[in-house]
C-alpha positions in Angstrom: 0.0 0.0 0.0 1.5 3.6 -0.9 -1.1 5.6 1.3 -3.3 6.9 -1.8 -7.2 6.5 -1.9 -8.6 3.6 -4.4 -8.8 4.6 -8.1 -12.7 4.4 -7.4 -12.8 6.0 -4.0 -15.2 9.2 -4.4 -14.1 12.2 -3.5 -15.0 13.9 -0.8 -14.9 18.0 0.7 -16.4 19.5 3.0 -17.8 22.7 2.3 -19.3 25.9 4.7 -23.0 27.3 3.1 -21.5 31.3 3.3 -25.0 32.9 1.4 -27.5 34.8 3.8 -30.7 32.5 2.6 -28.6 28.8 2.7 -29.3 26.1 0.6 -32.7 27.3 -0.6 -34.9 26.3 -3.4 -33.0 28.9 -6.1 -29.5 27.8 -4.8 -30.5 23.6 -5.1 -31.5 24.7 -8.6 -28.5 26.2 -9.4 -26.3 23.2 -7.5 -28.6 20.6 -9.4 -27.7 22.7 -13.0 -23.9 22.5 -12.6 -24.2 18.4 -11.3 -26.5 18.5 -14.5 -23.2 19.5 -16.9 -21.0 16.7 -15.3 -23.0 13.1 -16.6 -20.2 10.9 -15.8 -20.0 11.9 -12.0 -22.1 10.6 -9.2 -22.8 13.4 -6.7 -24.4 13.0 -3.6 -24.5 15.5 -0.6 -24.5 14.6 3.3 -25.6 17.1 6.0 -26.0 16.0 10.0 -26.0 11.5 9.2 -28.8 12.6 6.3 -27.6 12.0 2.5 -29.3 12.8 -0.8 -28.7 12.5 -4.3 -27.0 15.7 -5.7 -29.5 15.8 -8.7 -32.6 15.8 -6.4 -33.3 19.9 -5.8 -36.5 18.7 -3.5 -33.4 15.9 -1.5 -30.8 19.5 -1.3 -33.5 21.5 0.2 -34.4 18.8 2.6 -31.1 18.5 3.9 -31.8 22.4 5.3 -28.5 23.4 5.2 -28.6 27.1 6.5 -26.0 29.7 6.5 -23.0 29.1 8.2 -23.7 25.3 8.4 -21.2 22.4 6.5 -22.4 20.0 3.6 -20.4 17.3 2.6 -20.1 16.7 -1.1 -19.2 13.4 -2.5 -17.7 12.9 -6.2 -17.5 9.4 -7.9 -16.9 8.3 -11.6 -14.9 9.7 -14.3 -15.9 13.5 -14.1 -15.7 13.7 -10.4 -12.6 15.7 -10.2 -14.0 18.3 -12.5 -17.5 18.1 -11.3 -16.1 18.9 -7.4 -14.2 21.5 -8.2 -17.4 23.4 -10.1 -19.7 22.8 -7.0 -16.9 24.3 -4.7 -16.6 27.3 -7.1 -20.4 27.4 -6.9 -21.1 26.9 -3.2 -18.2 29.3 -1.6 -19.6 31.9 -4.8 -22.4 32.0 -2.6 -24.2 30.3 -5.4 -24.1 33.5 -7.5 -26.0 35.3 -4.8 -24.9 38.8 -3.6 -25.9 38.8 -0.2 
């Protein structure tokens, strides 16, 4: 074993919501779009032991991930590395939002 992850392991990163309204029904949509432009990656986000499928906007808004609070995205398959780094870009962009 040289201490690197699986070729198949998913990535994972933990990410802070920093936007006043959190992971509302506009910002799912907009998470759900960029996951949308990725087809060979297998998103899924974790908040508090609760996980949902990262093209489910209905599954993100359940997960009620407010301001301030951490989501946990998970990236599988052959886009995964390019696919994390968009939702990063996305989420700590405050999902495009200016407040």
């Amino acid at each position: 074993m040289d201490g690197t992850a699986p070729k198949d392991a998913p990535l994972k990163r933990s990410v802070n919501i920093p936007n006043q309204r959190g992971l509302h029904a506009r910002a799912a949509a907009k998470f759900v779009q960029v996951v949308a432009r990725f087809p060979q990656a297998k998103i899924q986000v974790s908040k508090d032991g609760q996980t949902v499928n990262g093209e489910s906007i209905m599954g993100l808004m359940m997960l009620a991930g407010t301001q301030g609070s951490s989501i946990e995205i998970s990236a599988s398959g052959t886009e995964a590395g390019a696919a994390m780094e968009a939702l990063v870009i996305l989420v700590e962009g405050k999902f495009g939002e200016s407040e």
